[in-house]
C-alpha positions, 0 to 999 in steps of 0.5 A: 217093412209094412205088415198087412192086417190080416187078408183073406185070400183064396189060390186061383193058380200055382207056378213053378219057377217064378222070378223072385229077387232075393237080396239083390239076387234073382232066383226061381221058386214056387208062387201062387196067384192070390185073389182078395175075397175079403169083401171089405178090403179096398182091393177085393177082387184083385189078384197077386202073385205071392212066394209059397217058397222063400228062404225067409219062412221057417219050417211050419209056414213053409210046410203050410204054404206048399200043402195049399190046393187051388181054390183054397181059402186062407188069411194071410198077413202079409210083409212088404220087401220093397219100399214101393210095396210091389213084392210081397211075402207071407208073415203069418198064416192066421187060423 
């Protein structure tokens, strides 16, 4: 699946229990509405809804994401799950 170079984005929101479809599963987790701030980046202003939990991350990425607070700046790679590229997980936190 595509990985996004990396993003800088920063948290507008946190939501509990958002909808997230996990190999065909549809479970409820943590998610953050991410605004692109990355002023070079074709859809800076645009706003996305991204997992801050998610089976798929390991332990350091997923402490990480949960110690975020709403306006936060972060760049973040992203990865595709779905060949449409509408759902996206965090790859990679970059420093």
């Amino acid at each position: 699946m595509k990985v996004t170079k990396p993003i800088n984005m920063r948290l507008i929101d946190i939501q509990q229990n958002v909808p997230i479809q996990i190999n065909q599963l549809l479970q409820h987790k943590k998610s953050g509405w991410f605004k692109i701030i990355d002023t070079s980046h074709s859809k800076v202003g645009l706003d996305f809804c991204i997992p801050l939990e998610h089976p798929e991350y390991d332990e350091k990425l997923q402490n990480e994401l949960s110690n975020l607070d709403i306006e936060d700046n972060i760049c973040l790679k992203l990865q595709s799950m779905n060949k449409r590229n509408t759902l996206w997980i965090v790859k990679e936190i970059i420093q």
